[in-house]
C-alpha positions as CSV (number, residue, x, y, z in Angstrom):
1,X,151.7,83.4,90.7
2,X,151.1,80.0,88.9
3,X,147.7,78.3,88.9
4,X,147.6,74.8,90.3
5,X,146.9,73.6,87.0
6,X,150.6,75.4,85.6
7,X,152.1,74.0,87.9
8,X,151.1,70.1,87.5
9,X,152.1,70.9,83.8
10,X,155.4,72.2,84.7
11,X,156.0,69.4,86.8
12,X,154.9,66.9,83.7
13,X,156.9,68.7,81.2
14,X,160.0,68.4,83.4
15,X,159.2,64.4,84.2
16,X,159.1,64.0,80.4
17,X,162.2,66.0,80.1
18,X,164.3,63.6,82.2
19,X,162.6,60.7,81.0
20,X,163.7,61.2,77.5
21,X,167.3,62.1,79.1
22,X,167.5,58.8,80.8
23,X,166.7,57.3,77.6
24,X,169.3,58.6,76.0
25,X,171.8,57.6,78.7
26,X,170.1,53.8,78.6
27,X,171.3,53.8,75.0
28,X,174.8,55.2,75.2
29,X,175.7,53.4,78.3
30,X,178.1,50.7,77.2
31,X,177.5,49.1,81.1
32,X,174.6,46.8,81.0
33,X,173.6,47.2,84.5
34,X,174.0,50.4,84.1
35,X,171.7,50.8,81.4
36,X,169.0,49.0,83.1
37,X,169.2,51.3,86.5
38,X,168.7,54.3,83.3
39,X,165.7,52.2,81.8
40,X,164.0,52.1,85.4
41,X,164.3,55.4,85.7
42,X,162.9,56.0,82.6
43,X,159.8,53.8,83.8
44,X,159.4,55.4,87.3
45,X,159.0,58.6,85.3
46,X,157.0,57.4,83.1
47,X,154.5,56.0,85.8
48,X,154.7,59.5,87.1
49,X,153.3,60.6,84.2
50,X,150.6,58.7,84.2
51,X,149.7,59.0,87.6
52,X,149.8,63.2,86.9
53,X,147.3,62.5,83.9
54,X,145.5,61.0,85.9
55,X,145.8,57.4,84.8
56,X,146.0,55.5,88.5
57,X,145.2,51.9,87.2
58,X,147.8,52.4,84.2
59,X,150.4,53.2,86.8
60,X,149.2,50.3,89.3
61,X,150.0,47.9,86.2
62,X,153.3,50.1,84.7
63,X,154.5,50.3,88.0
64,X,155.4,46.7,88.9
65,X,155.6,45.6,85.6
66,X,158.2,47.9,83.9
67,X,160.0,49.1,87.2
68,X,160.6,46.0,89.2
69,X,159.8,42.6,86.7
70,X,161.3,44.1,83.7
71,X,164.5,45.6,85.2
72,X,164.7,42.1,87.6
73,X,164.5,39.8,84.3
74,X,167.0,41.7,82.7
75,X,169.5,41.7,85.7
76,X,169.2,37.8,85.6
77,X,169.8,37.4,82.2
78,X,172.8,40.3,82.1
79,X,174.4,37.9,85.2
80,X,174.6,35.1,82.7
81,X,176.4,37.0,80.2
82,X,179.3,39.9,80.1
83,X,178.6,43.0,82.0
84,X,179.8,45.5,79.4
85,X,178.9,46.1,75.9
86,X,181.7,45.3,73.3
87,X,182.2,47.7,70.2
């Protein structure tokens, strides 16, 4: 049976799992918009992090910051320009 402690580890080794795999996706994705939904995800998981390391005013600033101003600046200036990468 795993400890409580084990557990929370688990659970922070998997968040750091998928946010390097949304990374990855952010960077091949040739879709702007796309890549910005990847990059969010890749914040909300890192916030997650945080708040399992117990880090709550990290993820109280992280949270609206690079989840919801970052991603919303991003959106306005992809709008102004093409949607899709060009090789």
């Amino acid at each position: 049976m795993l400890t409580y402690e084990e557990i929370m580890l688990l659970v922070t080794a998997l968040a750091s799992l998928f946010s390097v795999i949304a990374v990855y996706y952010a960077i091949m994705e040739k879709n702007l918009v796309r890549a910005v939904v990847f990059s969010a995800i890749q914040s909300t998981l890192y916030a997650f992090i945080y708040y399992m390391l117990m880090a709550p005013d990290i993820v109280l600033v992280y949270i609206p910051v690079a989840v919801g101003l970052y991603p919303a600046v991003i959106l306005i200036l992809i709008s102004k320009t093409e949607k899709v990468e060009k090789q």
